[in-house]
C-alpha positions in Angstrom: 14.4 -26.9 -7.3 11.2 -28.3 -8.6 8.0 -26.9 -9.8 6.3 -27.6 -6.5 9.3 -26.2 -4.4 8.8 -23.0 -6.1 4.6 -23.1 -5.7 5.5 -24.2 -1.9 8.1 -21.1 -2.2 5.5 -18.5 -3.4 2.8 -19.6 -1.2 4.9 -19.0 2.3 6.2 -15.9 0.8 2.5 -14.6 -0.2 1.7 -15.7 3.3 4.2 -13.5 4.8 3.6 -10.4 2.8 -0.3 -11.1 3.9 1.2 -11.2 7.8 2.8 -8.4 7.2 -0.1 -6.6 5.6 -2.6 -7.4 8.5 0.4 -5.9 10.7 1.0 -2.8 9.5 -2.4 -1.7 7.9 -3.3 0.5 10.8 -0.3 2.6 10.6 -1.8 4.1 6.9 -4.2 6.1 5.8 -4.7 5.3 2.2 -5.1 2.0 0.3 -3.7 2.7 -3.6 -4.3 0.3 -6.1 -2.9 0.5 -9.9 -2.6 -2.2 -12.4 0.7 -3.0 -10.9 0.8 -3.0 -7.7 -1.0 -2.3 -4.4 0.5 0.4 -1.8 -0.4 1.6 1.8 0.4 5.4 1.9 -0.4 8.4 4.6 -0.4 10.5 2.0 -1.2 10.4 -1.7 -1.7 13.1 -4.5 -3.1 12.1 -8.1 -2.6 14.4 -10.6 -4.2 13.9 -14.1 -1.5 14.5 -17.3 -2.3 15.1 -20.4 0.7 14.5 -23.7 -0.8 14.5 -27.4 -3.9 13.9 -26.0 -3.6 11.1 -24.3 -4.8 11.6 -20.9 -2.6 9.9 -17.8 -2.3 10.0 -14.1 1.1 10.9 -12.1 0.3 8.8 -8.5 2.8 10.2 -5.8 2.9 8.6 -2.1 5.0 8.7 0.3 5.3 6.5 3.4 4.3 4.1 1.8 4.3 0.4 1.8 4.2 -1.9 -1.3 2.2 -5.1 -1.5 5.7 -7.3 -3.9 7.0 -10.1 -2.3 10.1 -9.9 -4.7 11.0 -6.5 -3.2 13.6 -6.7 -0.6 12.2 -3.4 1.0 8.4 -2.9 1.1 8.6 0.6 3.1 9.5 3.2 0.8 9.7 7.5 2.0 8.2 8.4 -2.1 6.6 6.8 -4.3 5.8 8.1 -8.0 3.4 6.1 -10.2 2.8 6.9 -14.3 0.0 5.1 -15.8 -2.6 5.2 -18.7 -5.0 2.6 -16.5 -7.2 2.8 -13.8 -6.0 4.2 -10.2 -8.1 3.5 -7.3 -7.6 5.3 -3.5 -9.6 4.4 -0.7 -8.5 6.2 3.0 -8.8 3.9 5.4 -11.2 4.4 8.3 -9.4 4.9 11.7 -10.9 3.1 14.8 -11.9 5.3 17.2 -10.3 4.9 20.3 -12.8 5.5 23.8 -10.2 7.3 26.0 -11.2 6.6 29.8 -12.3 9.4 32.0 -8.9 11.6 32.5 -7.8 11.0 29.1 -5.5 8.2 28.9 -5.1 4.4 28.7 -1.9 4.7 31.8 -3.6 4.6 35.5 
């Protein structure tokens, strides 16, 4: 396999993973971000750690989704995350949905 099979390789699979991203998105409420990877989770707890004065952060998810197009299963039921870097959450905003007059989208 050449050098550019494996560029053409990784840029169909980062395509994918994108695809799938923009697919599933709405189904999360939280975007996680660590210096490793990138998660969709509907629930997240961060819980600051502290060992010979170091301070760290325990991340736990679960339902969650992680952004590795190596991983042969992105959707995982937990997730635990140790780091000494930066962790960023965002919850994502939900649309709102304009039910019609009798409350519901089914005539």
């Amino acid at each position: 396999m050449s050098a550019e099979d494996l560029e053409k390789y990784d840029t169909e699979m980062e395509l994918s993973l994108y695809r799938e991203y923009r697919d599933i998105v709405g189904q999360f409420a939280y975007v996680v971000e660590t210096e490793r990877r990138f998660y969709l989770a509907n629930a997240v707890e961060l819980i600051p750690r502290n060992a010979d004065g170091e301070v760290y952060f325990e991340v736990r998810m679960s339902d969650a989704w992680v952004w590795d197009m190596y991983r042969p299963a992105r959707f995982v039921s937990h997730v635990r995350v140790f780091t000494f870097k930066d962790v960023n959450i965002e919850e994502l905003e939900k649309p709102e949905i304009n039910l019609p007059p009798g409350g519901s989208h089914f005539s």
